[in-house]
C-alpha positions in Angstrom: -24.8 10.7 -3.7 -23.1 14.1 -2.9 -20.8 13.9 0.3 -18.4 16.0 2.2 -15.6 13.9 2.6 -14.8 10.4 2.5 -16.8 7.9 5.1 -16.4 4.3 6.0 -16.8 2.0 3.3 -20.3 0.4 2.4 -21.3 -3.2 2.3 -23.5 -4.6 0.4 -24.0 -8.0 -0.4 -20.2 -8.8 1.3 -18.6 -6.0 -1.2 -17.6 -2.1 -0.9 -18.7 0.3 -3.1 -16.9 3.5 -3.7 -18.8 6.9 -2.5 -18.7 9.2 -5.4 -18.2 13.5 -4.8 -19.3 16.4 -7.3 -16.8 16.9 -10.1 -13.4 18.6 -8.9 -13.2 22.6 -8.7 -17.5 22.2 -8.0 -17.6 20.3 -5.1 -19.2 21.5 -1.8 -17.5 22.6 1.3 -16.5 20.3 3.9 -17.5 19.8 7.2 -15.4 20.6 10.0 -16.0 17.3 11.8 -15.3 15.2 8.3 -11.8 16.7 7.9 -11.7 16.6 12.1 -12.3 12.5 11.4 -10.2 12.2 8.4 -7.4 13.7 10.1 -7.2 12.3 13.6 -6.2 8.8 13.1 -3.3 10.3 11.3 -2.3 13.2 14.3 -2.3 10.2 16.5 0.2 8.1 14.6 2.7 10.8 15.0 1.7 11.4 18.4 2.4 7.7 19.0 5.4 7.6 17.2 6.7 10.3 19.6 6.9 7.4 22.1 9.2 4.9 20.3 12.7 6.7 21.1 12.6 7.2 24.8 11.2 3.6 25.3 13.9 1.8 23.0 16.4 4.3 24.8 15.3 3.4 28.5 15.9 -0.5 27.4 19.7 0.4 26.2 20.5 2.2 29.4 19.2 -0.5 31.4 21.5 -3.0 30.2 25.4 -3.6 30.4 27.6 -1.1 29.6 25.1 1.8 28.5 27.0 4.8 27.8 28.7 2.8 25.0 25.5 1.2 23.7 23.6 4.5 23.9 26.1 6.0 21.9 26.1 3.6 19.3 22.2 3.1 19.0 22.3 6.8 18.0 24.8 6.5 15.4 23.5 3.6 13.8 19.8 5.4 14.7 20.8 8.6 12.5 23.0 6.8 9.9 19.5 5.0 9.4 17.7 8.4 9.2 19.8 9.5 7.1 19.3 6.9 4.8 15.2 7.1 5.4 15.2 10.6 4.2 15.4 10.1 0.5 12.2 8.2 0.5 10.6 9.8 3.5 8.0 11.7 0.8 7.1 8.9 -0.9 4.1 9.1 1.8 3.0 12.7 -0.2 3.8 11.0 -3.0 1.7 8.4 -3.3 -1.2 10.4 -2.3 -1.2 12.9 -4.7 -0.5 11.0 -8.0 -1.8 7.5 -7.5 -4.9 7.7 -9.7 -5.2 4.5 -12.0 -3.6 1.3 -13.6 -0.4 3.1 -15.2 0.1 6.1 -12.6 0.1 3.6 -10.1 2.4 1.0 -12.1 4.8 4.2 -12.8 4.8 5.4 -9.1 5.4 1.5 -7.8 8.3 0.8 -10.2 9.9 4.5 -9.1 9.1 3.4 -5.6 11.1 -0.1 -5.9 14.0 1.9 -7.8 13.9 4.5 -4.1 13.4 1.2 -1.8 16.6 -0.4 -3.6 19.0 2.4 -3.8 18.4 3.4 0.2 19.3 -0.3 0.7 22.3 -0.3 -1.8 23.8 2.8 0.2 22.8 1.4 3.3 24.8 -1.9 2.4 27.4 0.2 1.3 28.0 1.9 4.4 27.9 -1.7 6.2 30.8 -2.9 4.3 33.7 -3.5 6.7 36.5 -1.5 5.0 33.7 1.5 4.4 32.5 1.8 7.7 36.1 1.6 9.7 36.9 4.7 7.5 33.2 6.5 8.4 33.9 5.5 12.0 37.2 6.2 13.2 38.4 9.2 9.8 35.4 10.9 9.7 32.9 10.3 12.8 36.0 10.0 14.4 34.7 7.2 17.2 36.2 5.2 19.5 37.0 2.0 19.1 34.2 0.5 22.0 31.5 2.5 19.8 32.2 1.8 16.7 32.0 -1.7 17.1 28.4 -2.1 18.5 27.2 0.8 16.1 28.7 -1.2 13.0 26.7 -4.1 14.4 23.5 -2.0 14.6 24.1 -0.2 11.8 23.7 -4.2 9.7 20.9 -4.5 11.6 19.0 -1.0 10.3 20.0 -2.6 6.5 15.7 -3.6 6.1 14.8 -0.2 8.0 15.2 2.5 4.6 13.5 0.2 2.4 10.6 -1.1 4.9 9.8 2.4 5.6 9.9 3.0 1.7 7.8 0.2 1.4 5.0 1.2 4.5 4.7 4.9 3.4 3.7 3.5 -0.4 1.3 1.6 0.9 0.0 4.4 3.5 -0.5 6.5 0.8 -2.7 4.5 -0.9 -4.5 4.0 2.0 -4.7 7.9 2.6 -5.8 8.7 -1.0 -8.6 5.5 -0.4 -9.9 7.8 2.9 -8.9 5.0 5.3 -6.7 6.7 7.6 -8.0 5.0 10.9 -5.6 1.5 9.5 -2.8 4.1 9.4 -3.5 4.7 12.8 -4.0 0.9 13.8 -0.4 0.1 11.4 1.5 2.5 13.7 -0.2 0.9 16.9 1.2 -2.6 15.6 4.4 -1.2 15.0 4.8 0.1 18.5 3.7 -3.4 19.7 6.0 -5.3 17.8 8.8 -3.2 18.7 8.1 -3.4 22.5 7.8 -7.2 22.6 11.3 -7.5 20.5 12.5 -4.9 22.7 11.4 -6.6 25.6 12.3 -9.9 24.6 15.5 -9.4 23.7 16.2 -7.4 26.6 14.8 -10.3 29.2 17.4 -13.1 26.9 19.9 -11.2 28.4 23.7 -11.5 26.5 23.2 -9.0 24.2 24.2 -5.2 23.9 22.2 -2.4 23.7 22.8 -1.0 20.8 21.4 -4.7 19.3 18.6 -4.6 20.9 17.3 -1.0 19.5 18.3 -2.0 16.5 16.7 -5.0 16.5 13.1 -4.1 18.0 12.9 -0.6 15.7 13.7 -3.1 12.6 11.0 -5.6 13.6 8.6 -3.1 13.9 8.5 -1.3 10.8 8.9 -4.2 8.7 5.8 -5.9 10.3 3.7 -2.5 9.7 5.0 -2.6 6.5 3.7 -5.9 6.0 0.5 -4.8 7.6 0.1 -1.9 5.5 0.5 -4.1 2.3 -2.3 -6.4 3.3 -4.6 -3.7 4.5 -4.3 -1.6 0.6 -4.8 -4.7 -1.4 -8.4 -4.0 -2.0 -7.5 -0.4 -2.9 -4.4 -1.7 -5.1 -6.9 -3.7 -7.0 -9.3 -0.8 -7.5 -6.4 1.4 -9.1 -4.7 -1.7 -11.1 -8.5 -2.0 -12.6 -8.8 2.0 -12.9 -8.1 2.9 -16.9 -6.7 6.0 -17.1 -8.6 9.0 -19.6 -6.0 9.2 -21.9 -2.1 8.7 -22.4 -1.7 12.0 -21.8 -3.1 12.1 -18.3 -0.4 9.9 -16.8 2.7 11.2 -15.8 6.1 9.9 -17.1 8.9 8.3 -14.7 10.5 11.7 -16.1 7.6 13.6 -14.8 7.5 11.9 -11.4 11.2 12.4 -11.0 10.5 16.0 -11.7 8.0 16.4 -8.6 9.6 14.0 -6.3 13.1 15.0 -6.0 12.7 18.6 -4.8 10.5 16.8 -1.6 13.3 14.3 -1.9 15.8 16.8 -1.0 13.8 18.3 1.4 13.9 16.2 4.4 18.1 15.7 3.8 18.1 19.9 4.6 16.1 19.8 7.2 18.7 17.1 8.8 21.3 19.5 8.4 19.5 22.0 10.6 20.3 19.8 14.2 24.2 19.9 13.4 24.1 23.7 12.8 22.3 24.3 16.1 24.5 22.4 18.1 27.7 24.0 16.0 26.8 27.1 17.2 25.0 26.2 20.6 28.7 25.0 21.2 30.0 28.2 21.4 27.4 30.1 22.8 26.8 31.7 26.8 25.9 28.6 28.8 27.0 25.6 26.4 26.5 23.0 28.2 23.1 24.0 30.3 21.6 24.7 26.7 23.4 21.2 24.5 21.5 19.7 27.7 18.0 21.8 27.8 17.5 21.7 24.3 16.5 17.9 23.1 14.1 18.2 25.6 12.9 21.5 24.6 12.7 20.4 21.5 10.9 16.8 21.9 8.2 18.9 23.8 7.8 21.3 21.0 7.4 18.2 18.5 4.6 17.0 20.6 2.8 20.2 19.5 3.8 20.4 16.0 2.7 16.7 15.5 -1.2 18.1 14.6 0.4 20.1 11.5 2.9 17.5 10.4 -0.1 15.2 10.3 -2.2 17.8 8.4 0.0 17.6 4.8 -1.6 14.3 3.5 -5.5 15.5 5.0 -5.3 18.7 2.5 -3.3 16.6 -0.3 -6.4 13.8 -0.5 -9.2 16.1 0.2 -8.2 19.4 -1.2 -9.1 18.0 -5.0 -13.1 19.1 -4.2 -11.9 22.2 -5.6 -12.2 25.8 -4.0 -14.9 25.0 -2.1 -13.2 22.2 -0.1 -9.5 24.6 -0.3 -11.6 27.2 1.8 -12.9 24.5 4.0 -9.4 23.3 4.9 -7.9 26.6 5.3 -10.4 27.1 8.0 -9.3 24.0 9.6 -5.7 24.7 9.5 -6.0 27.8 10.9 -7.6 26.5 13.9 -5.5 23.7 13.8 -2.0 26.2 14.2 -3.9 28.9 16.4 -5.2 26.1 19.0 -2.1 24.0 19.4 0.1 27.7 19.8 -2.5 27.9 22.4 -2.4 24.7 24.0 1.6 25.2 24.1 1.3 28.5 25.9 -0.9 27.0 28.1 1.6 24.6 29.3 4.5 26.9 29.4 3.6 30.0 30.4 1.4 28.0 33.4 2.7 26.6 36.6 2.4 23.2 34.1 5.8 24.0 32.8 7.6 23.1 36.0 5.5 19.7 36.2 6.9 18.9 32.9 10.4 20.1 32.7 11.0 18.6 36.2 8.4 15.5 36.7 8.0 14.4 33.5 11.1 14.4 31.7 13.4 14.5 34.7 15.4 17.8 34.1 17.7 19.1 37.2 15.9 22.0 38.8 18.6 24.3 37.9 18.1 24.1 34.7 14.0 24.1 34.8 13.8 28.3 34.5 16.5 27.6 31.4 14.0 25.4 29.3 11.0 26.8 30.1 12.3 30.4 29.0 13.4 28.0 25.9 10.0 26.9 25.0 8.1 29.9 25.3 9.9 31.2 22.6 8.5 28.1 20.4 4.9 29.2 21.1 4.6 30.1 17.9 6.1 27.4 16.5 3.1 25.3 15.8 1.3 27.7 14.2 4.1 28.6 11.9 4.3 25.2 11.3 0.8 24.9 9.9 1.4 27.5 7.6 4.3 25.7 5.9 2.5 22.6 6.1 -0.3 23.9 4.1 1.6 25.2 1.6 3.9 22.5 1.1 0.3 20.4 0.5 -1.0 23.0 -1.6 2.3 23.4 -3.9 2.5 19.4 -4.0 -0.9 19.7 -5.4 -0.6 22.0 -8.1 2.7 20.2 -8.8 5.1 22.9 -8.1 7.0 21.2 -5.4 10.4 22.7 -6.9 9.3 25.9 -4.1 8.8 23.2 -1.0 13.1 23.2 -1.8 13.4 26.6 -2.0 11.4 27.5 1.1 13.4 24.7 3.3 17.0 26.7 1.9 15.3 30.4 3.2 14.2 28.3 6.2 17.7 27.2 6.8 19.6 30.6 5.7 17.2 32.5 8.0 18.4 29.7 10.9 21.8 30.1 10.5 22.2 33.6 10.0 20.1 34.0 13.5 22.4 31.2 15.3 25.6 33.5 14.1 24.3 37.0 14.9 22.8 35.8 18.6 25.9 34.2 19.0 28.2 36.2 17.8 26.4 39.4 19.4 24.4 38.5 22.3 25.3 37.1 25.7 21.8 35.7 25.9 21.8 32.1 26.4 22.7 29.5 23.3 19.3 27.8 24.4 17.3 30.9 23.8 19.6 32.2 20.5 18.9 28.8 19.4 15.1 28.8 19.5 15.0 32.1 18.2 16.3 30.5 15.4 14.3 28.0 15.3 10.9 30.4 15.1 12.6 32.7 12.5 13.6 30.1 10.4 10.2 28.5 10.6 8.3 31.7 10.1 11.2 33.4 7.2 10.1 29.9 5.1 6.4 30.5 5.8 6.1 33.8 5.0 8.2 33.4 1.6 5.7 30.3 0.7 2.7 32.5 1.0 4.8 35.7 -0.6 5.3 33.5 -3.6 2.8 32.4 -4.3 1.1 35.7 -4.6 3.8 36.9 -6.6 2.9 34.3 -9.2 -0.6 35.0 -9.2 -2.0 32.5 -8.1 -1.1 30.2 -10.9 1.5 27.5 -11.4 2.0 24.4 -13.7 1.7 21.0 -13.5 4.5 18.8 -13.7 6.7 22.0 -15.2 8.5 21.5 -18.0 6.1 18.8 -19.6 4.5 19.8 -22.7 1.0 18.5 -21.7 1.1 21.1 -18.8 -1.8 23.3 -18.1 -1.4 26.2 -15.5 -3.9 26.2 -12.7 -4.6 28.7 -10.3 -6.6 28.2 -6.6 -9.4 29.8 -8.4 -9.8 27.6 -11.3 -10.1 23.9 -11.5 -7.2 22.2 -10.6 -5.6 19.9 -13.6 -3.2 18.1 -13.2 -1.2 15.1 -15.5 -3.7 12.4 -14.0 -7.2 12.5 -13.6 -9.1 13.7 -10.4 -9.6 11.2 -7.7 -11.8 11.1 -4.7 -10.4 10.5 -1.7 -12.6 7.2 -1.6 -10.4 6.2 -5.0 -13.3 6.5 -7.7 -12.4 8.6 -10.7 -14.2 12.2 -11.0 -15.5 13.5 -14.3 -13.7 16.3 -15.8 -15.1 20.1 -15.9 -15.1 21.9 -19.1 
């Protein structure tokens, strides 16, 4: 049966039956509407996921003493991002190489190893004598916060490795075509963490920074838990799945070699919020912009959550081969052009001042501030899209040492903006700062797409590996494992 993407699994007889697809690099195109339904259930997990701060944060200023507990909860709340980030791409991952028995085996065990060294540095931090010196040498905190956040911070200890965990199991799910129970996992986190929030908050007794701490923990550990169930049938298909040959499975060496550039990745573009606000700091209007920005900002995410959700869609279905490449490239290009659209709607549109001011609350003094802010994001999302797709296009073809390299012109680009606008200008630091923002975005982009025209279309697989074979977007794409339909049954090779 020749398809265009993956669909919901068939029953017969009480069992599901894997959909097979043409041979990779011959497949057909796909249909708008398949990669429209494939990707959906995951735009809407980010989407939802956009929700969880400001509720968590609106039950920490409602109880006792909230300016301290606020403060902490964000300390413990980036400490714990922090130690996410590592394992953050273990989502991409997962996707791309989990193909049979011993890929999958190789990418679990390297996956535990992530899960337990997050925790181990978590723990680390945790330990009393470490964290006095953290807190009051280096964060340099004051005694009321440092307390609840050391409290909150124990409480984050399952948060690195339950993330770990979920995205493992997500990306099984994802490379099976069964994004909608992404979707429904992220819908059972939010519950779980409302009704701990909630609980907790109605017990009464207990500080705020515990009680973020405490519902965010509960919630990712039961999706976790939810995810596992939900990819046992596809664990067993892969644990069952013999691979071609030795050869085509990659190495712990191998996987080390394409996960730690992605690895790496998320921890530079942490470092980008600091540098902002550095330079924000000493900019015309300090203070309006330190307090237009996060919200300039969140509102930007809400339109960059299509692309950042559009990474895994091109990973699992971009192995049809050219035909399915071209297919997706369509997509993402109306994906980037209609959500720059759909944000210039809103902010160059009476809409703006409904937002800034009813929605999120802003002062009307500094409404004309923020909405001058985010017009200068239009482009944003659409910049975004393009760096999405070629992070997804390099992690297929293996070559994810350039996703680094892009991020480090993305932040040279950012910084050397910040320091010129304001060392130069007497614009305000809101506006140098999203200038930034764009540039950086658009200066990692544009080198992407420069280099990988400079190379000719062709990079390796798994570089530096002897069994390598260079593809190129117009040949079939081989990589250390074989092909794998996003429904998880193994493709046959083309000659």
């Amino acid at each position: 049966m020749v398809l265009d993407g993956p669909r919901a699994p068939v029953r017969s007889g009480g069992t599901r039956e894997s959909l097979s697809e043409p041979a990779e690099g011959a497949g057909p195109p796909l249909a708008l509407r398949t990669i429209f339904r494939f990707w959906l259930p995951l735009a809407a997990t980010w989407l939802m996921m956009a929700a969880e701060g400001p509720f968590v944060a609106a039950l920490v200023a409602r109880l006792p003493e909230p300016t301290f507990n606020l403060a902490a909860f964000g300390v413990a709340l980036s400490l714990a991002f922090v130690a996410e980030a590592p394992i953050i791409m273990l989502l991409a991952a997962t996707t791309a190489l989990a193909r049979d028995r011993e890929s999958f085996r190789r990418l679990r065990r390297f996956s535990i190893l992530m899960n337990g060294g997050v925790t181990a540095a978590m723990a680390v931090i945790v330990f009393p004598p470490v964290f006095e010196i953290l807190a009051s040498k280096v964060l340099a905190l004051p005694p009321e916060v440092a307390s609840r956040a050391q409290l909150a911070v124990a409480l984050f200890l399952p948060w690195p490795a339950a993330i770990g965990f979920r995205r493992f199991q997500q990306g099984i799910l994802i490379g099976a075509g069964r994004t909608r129970l992404v979707a429904y996992g992220t819908v059972i986190r939010l519950s779980t963490m409302a009704a701990t929030g909630l609980a907790l908050f109605l017990h009464g007794g207990l500080d705020g920074a515990v009680v973020g701490a405490s519902a965010l923990s509960a919630g990712v550990i039961v999706e976790a838990a939810a995810s596992w169930v939900w990819a046992r049938p596809d664990r067993n298909r892969l644990s069952r799945r013999t691979p071609a040959s030795p050869a085509d499975v990659p190495t712990l060496a191998d996987i080390q070699r394409f996960y730690w550039p992605l690895a790496v990745t998320p921890l530079m573009n942490m470092a980008a919020q600091p540098l902002v606000i550095l330079f924000v700091g000493r900019g015309h209007l300090p203070i309006e912009s330190l307090a237009v920005l996060p919200v300039v900002n969140t509102f930007g995410f809400l339109f960059r959550c299509p692309a950042t959700a559009f990474q895994e869609v091109v990973i699992a279905l971009g192995r049809g081969g050219d035909a399915a490449l071209r297919s997706l490239r369509r997509f993402a290009t109306l994906l980037g052009g209609l959500s720059s659209l759909a944000m210039a709607t809103v902010v160059l549109t009476p809409a703006a001042g409904f937002w800034f001011a009813g929605v999120t609350g802003l002062d009307s003094d500094l409404v004309p501030l923020a909405r001058h802010a985010a017009a200068v994001l239009v482009l944003t999302p659409a910049a975004a899209t393009v760096l999405v797709w070629m992070h997804a296009r390099l992690v297929l073809l293996r070559t994810t040492r350039l996703v680094t390299v892009g991020t480090l012109v993305e932040l040279a680009v950012l910084a050397a903006t910040l320091f010129a606008g304001i060392s130069f200008s007497r614009a305000p630091a809101a506006i140098v700062a999203t200038t930034a923002i764009l540039a950086g975005r658009s200066a990692g982009a544009l080198f992407l797409l420069a280099a990988r025209s400079r190379d000719g279309k062709g990079e390796t697989a798994f570089a530096g590996s002897p069994r390598n074979q260079v593809v190129s977007e117009g040949q079939t794409v081989r990589a250390s494992v074989p092909p794998r339909s996003p429904r998880g049954r193994t493709l046959p090779r083309t000659s």
